[in-house]
Backbone as JSON Lines, residues from 0, in Angstrom:
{"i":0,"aa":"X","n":[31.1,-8.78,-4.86],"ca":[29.83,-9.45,-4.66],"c":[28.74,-8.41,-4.38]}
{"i":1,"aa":"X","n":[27.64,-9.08,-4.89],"ca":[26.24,-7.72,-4.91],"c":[25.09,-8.69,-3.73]}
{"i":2,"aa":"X","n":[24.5,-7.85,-3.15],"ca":[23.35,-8.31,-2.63],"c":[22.67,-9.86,-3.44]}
{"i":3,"aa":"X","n":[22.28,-9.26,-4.8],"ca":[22.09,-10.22,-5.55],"c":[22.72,-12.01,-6.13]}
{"i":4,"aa":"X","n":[23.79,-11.74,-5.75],"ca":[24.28,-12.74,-5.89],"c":[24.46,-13.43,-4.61]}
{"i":5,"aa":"X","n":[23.85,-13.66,-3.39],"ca":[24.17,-14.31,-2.56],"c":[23.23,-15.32,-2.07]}
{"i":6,"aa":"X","n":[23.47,-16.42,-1.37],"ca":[22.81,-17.34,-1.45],"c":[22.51,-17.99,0.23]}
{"i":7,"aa":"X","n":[22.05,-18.81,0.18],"ca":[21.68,-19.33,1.38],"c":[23.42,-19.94,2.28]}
{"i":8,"aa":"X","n":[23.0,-19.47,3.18],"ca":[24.51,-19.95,4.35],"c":[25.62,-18.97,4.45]}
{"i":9,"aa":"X","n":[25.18,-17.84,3.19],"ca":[25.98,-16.59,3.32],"c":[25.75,-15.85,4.89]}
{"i":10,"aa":"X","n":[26.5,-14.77,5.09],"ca":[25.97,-13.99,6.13],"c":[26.05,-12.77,5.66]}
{"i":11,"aa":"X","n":[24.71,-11.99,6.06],"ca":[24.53,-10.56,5.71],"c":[24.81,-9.53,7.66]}
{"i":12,"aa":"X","n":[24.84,-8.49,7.14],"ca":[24.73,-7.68,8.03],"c":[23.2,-6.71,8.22]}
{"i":13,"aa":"X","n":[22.36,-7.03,9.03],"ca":[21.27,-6.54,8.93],"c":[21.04,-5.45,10.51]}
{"i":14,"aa":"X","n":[20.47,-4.24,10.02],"ca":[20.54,-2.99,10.78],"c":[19.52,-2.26,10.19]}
{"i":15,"aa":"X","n":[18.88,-0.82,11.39],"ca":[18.11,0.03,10.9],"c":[19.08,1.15,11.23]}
{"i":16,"aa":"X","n":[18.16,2.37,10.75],"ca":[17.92,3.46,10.81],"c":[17.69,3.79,12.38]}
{"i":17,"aa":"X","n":[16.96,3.34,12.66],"ca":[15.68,3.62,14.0],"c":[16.65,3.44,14.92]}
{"i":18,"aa":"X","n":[16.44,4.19,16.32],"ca":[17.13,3.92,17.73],"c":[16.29,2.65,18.0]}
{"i":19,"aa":"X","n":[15.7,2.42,17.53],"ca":[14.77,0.9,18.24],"c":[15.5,-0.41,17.5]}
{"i":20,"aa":"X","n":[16.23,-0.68,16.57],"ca":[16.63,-1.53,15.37],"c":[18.0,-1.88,16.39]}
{"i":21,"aa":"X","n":[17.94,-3.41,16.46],"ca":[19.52,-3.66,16.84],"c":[20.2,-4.3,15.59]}
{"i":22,"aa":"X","n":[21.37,-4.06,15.56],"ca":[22.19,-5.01,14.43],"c":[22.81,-6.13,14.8]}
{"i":23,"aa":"X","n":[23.02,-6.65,13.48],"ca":[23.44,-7.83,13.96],"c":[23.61,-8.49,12.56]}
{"i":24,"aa":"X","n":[24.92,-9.81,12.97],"ca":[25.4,-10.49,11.2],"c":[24.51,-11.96,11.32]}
{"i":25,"aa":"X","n":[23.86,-11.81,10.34],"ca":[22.89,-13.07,10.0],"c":[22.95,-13.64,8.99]}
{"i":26,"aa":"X","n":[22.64,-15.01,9.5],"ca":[22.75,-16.29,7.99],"c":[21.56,-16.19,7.48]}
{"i":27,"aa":"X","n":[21.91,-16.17,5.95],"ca":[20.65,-16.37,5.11],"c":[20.18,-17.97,5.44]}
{"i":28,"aa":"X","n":[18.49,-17.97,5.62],"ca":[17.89,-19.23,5.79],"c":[17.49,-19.51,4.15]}
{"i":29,"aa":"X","n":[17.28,-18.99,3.14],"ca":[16.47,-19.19,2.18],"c":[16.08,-18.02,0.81]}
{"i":30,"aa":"X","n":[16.58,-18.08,-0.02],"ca":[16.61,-17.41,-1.52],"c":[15.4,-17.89,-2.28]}
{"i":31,"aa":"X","n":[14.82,-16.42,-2.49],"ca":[13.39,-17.06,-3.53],"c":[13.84,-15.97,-4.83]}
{"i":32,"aa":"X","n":[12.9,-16.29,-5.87],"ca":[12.7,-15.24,-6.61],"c":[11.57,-15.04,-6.75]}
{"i":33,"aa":"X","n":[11.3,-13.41,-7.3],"ca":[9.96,-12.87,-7.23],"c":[10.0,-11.6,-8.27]}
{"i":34,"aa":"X","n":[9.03,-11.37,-9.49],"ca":[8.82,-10.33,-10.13],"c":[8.44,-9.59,-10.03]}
{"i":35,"aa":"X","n":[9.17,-8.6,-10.65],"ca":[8.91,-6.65,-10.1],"c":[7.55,-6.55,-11.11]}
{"i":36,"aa":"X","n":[6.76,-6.19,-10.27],"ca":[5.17,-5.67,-11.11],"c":[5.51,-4.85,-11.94]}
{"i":37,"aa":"X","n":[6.0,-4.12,-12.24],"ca":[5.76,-2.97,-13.47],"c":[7.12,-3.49,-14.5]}
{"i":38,"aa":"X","n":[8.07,-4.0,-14.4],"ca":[8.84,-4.61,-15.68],"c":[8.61,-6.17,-15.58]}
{"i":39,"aa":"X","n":[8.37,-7.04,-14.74],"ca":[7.95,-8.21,-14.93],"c":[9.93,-8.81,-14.46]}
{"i":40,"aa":"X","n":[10.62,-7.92,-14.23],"ca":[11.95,-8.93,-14.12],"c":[12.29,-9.06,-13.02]}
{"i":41,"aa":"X","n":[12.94,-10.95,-12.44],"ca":[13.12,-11.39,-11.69],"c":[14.12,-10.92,-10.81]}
{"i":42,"aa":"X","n":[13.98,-10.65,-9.32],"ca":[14.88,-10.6,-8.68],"c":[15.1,-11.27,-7.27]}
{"i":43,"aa":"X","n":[16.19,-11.5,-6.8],"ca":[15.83,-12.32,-5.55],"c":[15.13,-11.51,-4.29]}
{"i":44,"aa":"X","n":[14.54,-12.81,-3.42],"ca":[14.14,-12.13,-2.08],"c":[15.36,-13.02,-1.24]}
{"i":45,"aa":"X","n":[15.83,-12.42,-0.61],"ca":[16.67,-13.05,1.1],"c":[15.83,-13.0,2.22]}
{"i":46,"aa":"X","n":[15.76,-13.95,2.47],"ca":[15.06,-14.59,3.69],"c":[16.16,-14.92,5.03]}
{"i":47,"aa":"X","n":[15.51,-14.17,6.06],"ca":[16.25,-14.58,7.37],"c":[15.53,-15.25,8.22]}
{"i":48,"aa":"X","n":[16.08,-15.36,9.44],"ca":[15.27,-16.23,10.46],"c":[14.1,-15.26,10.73]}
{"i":49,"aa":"X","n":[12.68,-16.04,11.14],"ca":[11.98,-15.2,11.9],"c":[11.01,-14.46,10.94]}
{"i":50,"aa":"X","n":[11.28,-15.44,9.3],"ca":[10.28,-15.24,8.25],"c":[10.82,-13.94,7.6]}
{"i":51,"aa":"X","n":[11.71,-13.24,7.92],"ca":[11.66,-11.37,7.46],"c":[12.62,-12.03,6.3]}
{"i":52,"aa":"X","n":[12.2,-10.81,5.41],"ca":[12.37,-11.15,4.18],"c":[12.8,-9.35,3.55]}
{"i":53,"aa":"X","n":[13.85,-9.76,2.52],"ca":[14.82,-8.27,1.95],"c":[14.64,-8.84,0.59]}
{"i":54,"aa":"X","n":[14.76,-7.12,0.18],"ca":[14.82,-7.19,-1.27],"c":[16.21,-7.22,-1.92]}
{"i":55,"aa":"X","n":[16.95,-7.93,-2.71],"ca":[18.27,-8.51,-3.19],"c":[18.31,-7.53,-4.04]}
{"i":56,"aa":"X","n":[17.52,-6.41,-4.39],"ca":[18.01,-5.13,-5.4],"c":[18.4,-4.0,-4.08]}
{"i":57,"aa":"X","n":[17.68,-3.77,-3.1],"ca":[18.19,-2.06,-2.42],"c":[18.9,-2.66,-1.03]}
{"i":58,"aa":"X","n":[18.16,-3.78,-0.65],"ca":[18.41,-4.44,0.81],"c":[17.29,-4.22,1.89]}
{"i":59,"aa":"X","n":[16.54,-3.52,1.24],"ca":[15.26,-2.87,2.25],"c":[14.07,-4.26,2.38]}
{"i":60,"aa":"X","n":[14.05,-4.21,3.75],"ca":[12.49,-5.21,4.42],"c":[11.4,-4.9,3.98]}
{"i":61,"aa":"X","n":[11.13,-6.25,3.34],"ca":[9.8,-6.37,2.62],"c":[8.55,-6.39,3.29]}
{"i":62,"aa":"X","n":[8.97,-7.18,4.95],"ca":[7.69,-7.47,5.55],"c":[8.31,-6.6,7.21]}
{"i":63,"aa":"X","n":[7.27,-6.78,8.14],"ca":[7.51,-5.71,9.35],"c":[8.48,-6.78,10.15]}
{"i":64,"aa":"X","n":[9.75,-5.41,10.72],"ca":[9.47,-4.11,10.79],"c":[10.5,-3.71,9.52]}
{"i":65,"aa":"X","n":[10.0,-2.63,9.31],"ca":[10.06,-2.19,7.47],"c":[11.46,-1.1,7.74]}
{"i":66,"aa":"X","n":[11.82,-1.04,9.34],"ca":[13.16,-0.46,9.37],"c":[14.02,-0.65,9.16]}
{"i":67,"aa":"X","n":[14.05,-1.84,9.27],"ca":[15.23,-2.98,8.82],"c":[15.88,-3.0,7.59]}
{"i":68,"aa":"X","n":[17.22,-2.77,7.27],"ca":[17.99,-3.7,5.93],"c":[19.01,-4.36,5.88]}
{"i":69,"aa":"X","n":[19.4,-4.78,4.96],"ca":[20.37,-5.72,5.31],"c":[22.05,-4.86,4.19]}
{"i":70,"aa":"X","n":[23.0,-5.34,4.77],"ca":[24.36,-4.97,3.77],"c":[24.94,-6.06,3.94]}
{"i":71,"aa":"X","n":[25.86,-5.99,2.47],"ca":[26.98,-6.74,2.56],"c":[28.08,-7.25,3.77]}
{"i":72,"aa":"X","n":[28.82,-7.64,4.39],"ca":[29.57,-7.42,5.53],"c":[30.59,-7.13,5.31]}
{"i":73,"aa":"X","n":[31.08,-6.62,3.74],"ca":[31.86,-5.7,3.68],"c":[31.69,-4.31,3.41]}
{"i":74,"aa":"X","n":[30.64,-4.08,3.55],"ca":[29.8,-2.48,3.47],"c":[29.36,-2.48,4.77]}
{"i":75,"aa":"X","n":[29.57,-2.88,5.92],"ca":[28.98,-2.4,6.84],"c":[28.75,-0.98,7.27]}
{"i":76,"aa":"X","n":[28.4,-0.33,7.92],"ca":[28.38,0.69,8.41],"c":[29.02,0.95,10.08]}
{"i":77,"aa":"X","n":[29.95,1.61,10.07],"ca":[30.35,1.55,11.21],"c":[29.99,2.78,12.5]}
């Protein structure tokens, strides 16, 4: 399974970089799609609680705080 293919009620694992970022495994609230400006092709956004929103191609936070991403929960990072 890819980022991309997952859907609402899944659970992701979402974490930063930053000493400030806590982790933690979260249910997707909500799957949109949205087009990449320079090829025009669709990809999903994952939506969590609390409005924050990831990109379903790298896993990286779209909106603040922009430290944030999300993984698979079988890619976690340990």
């Amino acid at each position: 399974m890819e980022l991309k293919d997952l859907k609402v009620g899944d659970t992701v694992y979402c974490t930063g970089d930053s000493g400030f970022c806590d982790s933690s495994n979260e249910k997707i609230k909500k799957v949109t799609v949205q087009y990449d400006e320079h090829s025009g092709k669709p990809y999903n956004v994952i939506w969590l609680s609390g409005e924050r929103k990831f990109d379903s191609r790298d896993g990286g936070a779209m909106n603040p705080p922009l430290a944030y991403y999300i993984v698979l929960l079988d890619k976690k990072i340990k």
